[in-house]
Every structure is written in structure tokens, then in C-alpha cells.
PLY file of the C-alpha trace (Angstrom):
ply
format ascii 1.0
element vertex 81
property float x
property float y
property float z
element edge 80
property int vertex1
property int vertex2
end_header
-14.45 38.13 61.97
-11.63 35.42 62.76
-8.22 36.04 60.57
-5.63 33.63 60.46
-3.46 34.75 63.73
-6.56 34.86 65.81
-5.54 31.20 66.51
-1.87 31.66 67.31
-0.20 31.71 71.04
1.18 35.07 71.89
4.52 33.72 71.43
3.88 32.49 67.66
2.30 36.11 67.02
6.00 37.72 68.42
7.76 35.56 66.05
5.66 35.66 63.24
6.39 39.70 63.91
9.76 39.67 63.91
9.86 37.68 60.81
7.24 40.57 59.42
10.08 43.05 60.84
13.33 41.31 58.99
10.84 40.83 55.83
10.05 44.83 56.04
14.00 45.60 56.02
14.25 43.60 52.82
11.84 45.52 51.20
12.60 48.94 52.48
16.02 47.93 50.76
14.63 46.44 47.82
12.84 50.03 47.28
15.45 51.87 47.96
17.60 50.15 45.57
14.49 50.57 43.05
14.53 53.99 43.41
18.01 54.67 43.38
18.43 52.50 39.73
15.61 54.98 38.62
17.27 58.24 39.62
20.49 57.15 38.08
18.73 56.18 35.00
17.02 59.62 34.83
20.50 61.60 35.47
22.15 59.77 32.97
20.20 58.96 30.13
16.83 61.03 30.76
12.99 59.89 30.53
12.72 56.33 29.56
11.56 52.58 30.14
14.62 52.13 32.74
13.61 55.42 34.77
9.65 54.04 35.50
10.31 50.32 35.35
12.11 49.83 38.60
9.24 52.76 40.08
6.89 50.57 39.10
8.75 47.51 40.93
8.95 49.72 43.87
5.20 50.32 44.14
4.36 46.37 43.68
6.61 45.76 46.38
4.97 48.51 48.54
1.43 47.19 47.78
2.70 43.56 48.33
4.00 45.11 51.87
0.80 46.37 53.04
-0.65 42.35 53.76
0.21 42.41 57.07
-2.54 44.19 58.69
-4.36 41.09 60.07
-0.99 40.24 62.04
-1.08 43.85 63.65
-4.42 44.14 64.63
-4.38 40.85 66.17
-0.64 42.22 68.34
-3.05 45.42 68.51
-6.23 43.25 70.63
-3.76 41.41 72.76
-1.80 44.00 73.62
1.94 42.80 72.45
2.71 46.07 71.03
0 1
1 2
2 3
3 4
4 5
5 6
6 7
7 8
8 9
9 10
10 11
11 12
12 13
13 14
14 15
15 16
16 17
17 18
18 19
19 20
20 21
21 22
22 23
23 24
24 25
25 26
26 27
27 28
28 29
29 30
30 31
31 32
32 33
33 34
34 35
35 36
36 37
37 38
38 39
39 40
40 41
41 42
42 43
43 44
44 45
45 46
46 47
47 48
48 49
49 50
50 51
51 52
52 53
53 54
54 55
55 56
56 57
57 58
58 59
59 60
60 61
61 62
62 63
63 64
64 65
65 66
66 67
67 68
68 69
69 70
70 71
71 72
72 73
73 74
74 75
75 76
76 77
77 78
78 79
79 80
């Protein structure tokens, strides 16, 4: 079964990964700043909408993350780890 990147030079699949790199910073930030707002909420003003809201924005970005398998396998089969 042919994905997207099977088509791609070796050097379009490195910078396609480093993009996938800088865009997995953002996001580890972007969670991190999710979670953060939510334990903040929680200390300060207990159990509410503001405490699971930006959890729930947390896990949407985290499922959003996990697209990029089809990029790694195809760095996995040519062997540019």
C-alpha cells in the first residue's frame, strides 16, 4: 500500500521531518501550556469547565499529533532514521 511520501526523494522526506520535528515542539508546548492553565484552574478555583476544557484541548492536539505515522514508516523502509 503506497502513502503519500512513498513518492518523495530522500531529501524531501528529511525536510518534510524536520518540519514534523519543529511542528512536534509546538505542540509539546501547546500541551504543556494546556495543562498548566488546567492545574492552575484546579488550585485556584477547584473542579470546573476551565479545569477539563483546556484537558480536553490537550488531548485533540495529541490525537491531531499522532498523523504522522506514514512519514515515519516511510524514513523507517529507507533507512533515514
Amino acid at each position: 500500500m503506497e502513502n503519500k511520501y512513498s513518492n518523495f526523494t530522500d531529501e524531501e522526506l528529511l525536510v518534510e521531518k524536520k518540519k514534523m520535528n519543529k511542528n512536534n515542539i509546538f505542540i509539546a508546548f501547546v500541551i504543556g501550556i494546556c495543562i498548566g492553565i488546567s492545574v492552575y484552574s484546579l488550585v485556584l478555583k477547584g473542579v470546573g469547565v476551565y479545569s477539563f476544557l483546556p484537558l480536553f484541548l490537550a488531548f485533540l492536539f495529541y490525537k491531531g499529533n499522532k498523523k504522522n505515522t506514514a512519514l515515519l514508516e516511510e524514513l523507517q523502509n529507507r533507512n533515514l532514521n
